[in-house]
N, C-alpha and C positions, 0 to 999 in steps of 0.2 A: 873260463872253463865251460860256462854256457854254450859260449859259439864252437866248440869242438863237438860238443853233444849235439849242435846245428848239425854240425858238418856229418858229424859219423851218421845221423839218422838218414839225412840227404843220400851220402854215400850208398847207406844199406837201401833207400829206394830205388835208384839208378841200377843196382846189383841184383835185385829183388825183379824191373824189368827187363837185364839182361836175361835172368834167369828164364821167364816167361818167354822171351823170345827165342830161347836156344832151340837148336833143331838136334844136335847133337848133346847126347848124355853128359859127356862130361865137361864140355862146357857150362852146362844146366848144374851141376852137381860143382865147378867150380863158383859158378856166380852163388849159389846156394851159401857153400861153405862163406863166401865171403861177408852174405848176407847177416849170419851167425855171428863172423866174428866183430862186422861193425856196429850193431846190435847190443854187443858187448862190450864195446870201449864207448859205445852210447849209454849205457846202463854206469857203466865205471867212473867217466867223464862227472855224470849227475851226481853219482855218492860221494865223488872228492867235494864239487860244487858244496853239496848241503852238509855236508861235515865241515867244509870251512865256514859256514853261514853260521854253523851249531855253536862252534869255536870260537867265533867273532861275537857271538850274541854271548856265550856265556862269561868271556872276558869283559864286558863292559858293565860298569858298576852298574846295580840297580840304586834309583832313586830312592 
């Protein structure tokens, strides 16, 4: 799950300088949007990650 949260941040950078480079509006305000939402399944990606970490440390006996 790590490298998804690679990928979506990557993703939202390349979108973030589509974005920059628009000349037209709504291409600027699509790369935008996109930026948000891989931002967000980068954010989502990370919380599954440390919740399975959480999970996996609190099942294993302690010493």
């Amino acid at each position: 799950m790590a490298q998804d949260a690679i990928f979506y941040r990557a993703q939202a950078a390349k979108a973030r300088e589509e974005a920059g480079a628009a000349v037209l509006d709504n291409v600027r305000d699509r790369a935008l949007r996109s930026v948000a939402a891989f931002e967000t399944m980068a954010a989502s990606a990370e919380r599954v990650t440390k919740q399975r970490e959480d999970r996996k440390i609190a099942a294993t006996p302690s010493e």
